[in-house]
C-alpha angles and dihedrals in degrees: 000000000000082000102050091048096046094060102029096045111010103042094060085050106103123167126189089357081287128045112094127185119223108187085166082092095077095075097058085044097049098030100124111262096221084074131117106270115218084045088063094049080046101055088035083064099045092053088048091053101045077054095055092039087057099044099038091238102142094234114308091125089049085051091041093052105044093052093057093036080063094029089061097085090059095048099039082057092042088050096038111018110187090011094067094037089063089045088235096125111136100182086210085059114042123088120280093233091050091049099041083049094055088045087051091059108043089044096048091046085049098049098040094053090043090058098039092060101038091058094032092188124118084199092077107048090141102055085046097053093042083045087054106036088049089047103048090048089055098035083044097053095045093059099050085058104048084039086053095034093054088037093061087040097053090053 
């Protein structure tokens, strides 16, 4: 669902002539973390690349996807510390803070990376990291609301 919405919606959203909104993201952020891991990179890639597929981007989101797929377990344990390490986190009931802390992360390593790639040009260091920063608040603050719209939903 995240997919279809992403390049039928999303992609055509374009603020500013460059802030972009990935709410794609949300699945690598809420996949359940029991799960069998390579499968998840796996599956992080897929999603990246359907993306890429569908925007004609030549596999940034692919790249994107798959470093912070097997950058999670850093950040999980950055965010929640024991709670993840006990594989006890339930995302409904963790802290906001904690929460918003572990979406910051993932978002801000995607979106660095993706703009980093698409550009491709150290020489302009400046437009990447506005490009980025615009883009993962807004990207940020989407995904806190689908994740609190579909929470209360789901109750």
């Amino acid at each position: 669902m995240l997919l279809l919405v992403q390049v039928l919606v999303l992609n055509h959203i374009n603020f500013l002539g460059y802030i972009n909104p990935y709410l794609y993201v949300l699945f690598i952020i809420l996949f359940p973390i029991k799960n069998n891991r390579m499968l998840f990179i796996f599956l992080s890639f897929l999603i990246g690349l359907m993306v890429d597929v569908f925007s004609d981007t030549g596999g940034i989101h692919a790249a994107a996807s798959v470093t912070i797929a097997f950058l999670r377990p850093a950040a999980l344990k950055f965010s929640f510390g024991a709670v993840y390490e006990h594989q006890t986190v339930k995302f409904n009931a963790i802290d906001t803070g904690q929460r918003l802390t572990y979406m910051t992360i993932l978002i801000t390593i995607h979106h660095l990376i993706l703009f980093l790639l698409e550009i491709f040009n150290f020489s302009k260091v400046i437009f990447i990291l506005k490009n980025a920063l615009f883009s993962c608040i807004f990207t940020l603050l989407l995904c806190v609301l689908v994740t609190i719209l579909f929470s209360r939903a789901s109750k």
